[in-house]
N, C-alpha and C positions, 0 to 999 in steps of 0.2 A: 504493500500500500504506500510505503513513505518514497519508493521508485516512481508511483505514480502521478502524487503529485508536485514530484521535483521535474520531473519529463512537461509537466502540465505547466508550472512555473519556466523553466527553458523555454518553453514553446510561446508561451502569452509574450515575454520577454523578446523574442527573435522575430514576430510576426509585427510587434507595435515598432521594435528599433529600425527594420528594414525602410518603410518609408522616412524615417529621420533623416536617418543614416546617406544617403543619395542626397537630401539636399543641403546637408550639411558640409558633407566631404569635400568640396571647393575650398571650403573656408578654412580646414581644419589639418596644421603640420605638427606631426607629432613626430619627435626624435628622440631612441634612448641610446647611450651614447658613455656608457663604462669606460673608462680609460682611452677613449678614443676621443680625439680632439675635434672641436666643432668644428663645419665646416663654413668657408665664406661665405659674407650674401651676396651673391654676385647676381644681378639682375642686367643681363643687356637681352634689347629688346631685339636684336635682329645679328646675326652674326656681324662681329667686327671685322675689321681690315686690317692682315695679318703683312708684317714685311718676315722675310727669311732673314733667319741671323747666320750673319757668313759661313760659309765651308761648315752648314752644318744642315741636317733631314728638317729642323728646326727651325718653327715662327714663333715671334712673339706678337702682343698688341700693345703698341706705343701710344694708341690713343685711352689705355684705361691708367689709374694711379694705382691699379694694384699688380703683381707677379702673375699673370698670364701666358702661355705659351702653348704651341699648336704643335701637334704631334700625331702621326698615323692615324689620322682622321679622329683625334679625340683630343679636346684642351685639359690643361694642368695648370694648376694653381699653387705657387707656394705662399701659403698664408701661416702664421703665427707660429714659423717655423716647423711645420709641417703640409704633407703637399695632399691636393686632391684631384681628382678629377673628373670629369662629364663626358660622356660622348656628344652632348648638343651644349650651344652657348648660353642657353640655360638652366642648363644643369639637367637633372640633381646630383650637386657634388657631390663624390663619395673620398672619405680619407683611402689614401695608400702608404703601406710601410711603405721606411724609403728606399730599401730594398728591390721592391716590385716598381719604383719609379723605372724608364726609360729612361737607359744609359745617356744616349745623347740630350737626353732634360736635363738629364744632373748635370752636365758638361756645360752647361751654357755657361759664358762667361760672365760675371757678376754684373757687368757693365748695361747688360740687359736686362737685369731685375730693376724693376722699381723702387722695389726694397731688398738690398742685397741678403743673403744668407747670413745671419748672427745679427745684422743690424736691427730686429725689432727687438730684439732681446735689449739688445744695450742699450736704445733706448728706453723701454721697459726700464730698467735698472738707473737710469738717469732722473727718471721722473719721482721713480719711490727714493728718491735720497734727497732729503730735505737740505736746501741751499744753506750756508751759514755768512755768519759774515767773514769776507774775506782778512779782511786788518784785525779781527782776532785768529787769525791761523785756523781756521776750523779744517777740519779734514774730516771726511766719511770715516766710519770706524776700517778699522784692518787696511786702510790704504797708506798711509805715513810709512808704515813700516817695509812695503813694498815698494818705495819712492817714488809715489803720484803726487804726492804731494811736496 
């Protein structure tokens, strides 16, 4: 008896959520995402216009501010120090170890990032270290002794 009305509750429950559920799902991105780094919002509305970065299988796109580049008919993204990517210019980005990146992605030469490789980081770490005053000698903790200061 208590099978049957669990099977009766399933059923009332799947039969009301079906018509929601379709006009909702437009609106509705759900991501769960354990040790796996978010990925970018990258929103372009029509494919960009990619140049080839020299003596290489590799494009990037000079008209966005972030690390995009165009490879065996699918874009990559290195964002927050880690990379992703989409088969179409709008996604849905997926993270990739960086292992599984594309040899000649990794190769690009930094000159072609927007934001080179380590550079968010550091700045990240520039922002959390509260400024002091210079004419009292202030120094970040642990950098005096490694002579940054």
């Amino acid at each position: 008896m208590p099978n049957g009305r669990l099977l009766a509750m399933v059923l009332a429950v799947v039969a009301t959520g079906l018509p929601i559920t379709g006009a909702v799902a437009g609106e509705v991105n759900v991501g769960i995402n354990i040790g796996v780094p978010a990925p970018p919002r990258i929103v372009l509305p029509a494919p960009p216009p990619v140049v080839v970065v020299p003596n290489t299988p590799v494009s990037y796109v000079p008209s966005v501010n972030f690390n995009l580049f165009v490879y065996g008919g699918q874009y990559y993204a290195f964002h927050d120090g880690s990379w992703f990517y989409a088969k179409s210019h709008s996604g849905p980005w997926v993270f990739v170890a960086p292992e599984r990146v594309p040899r000649p992605v990794v190769a690009v030469p930094a000159t072609y990032y927007k934001i080179p490789p380590g550079n968010a980081k550091k700045m990240e770490r520039r922002a959390a270290v509260p400024a002091g005053p210079a004419s009292a000698g202030w120094c970040p903790p642990g950098q005096a002794k490694k002579g940054r200061c």
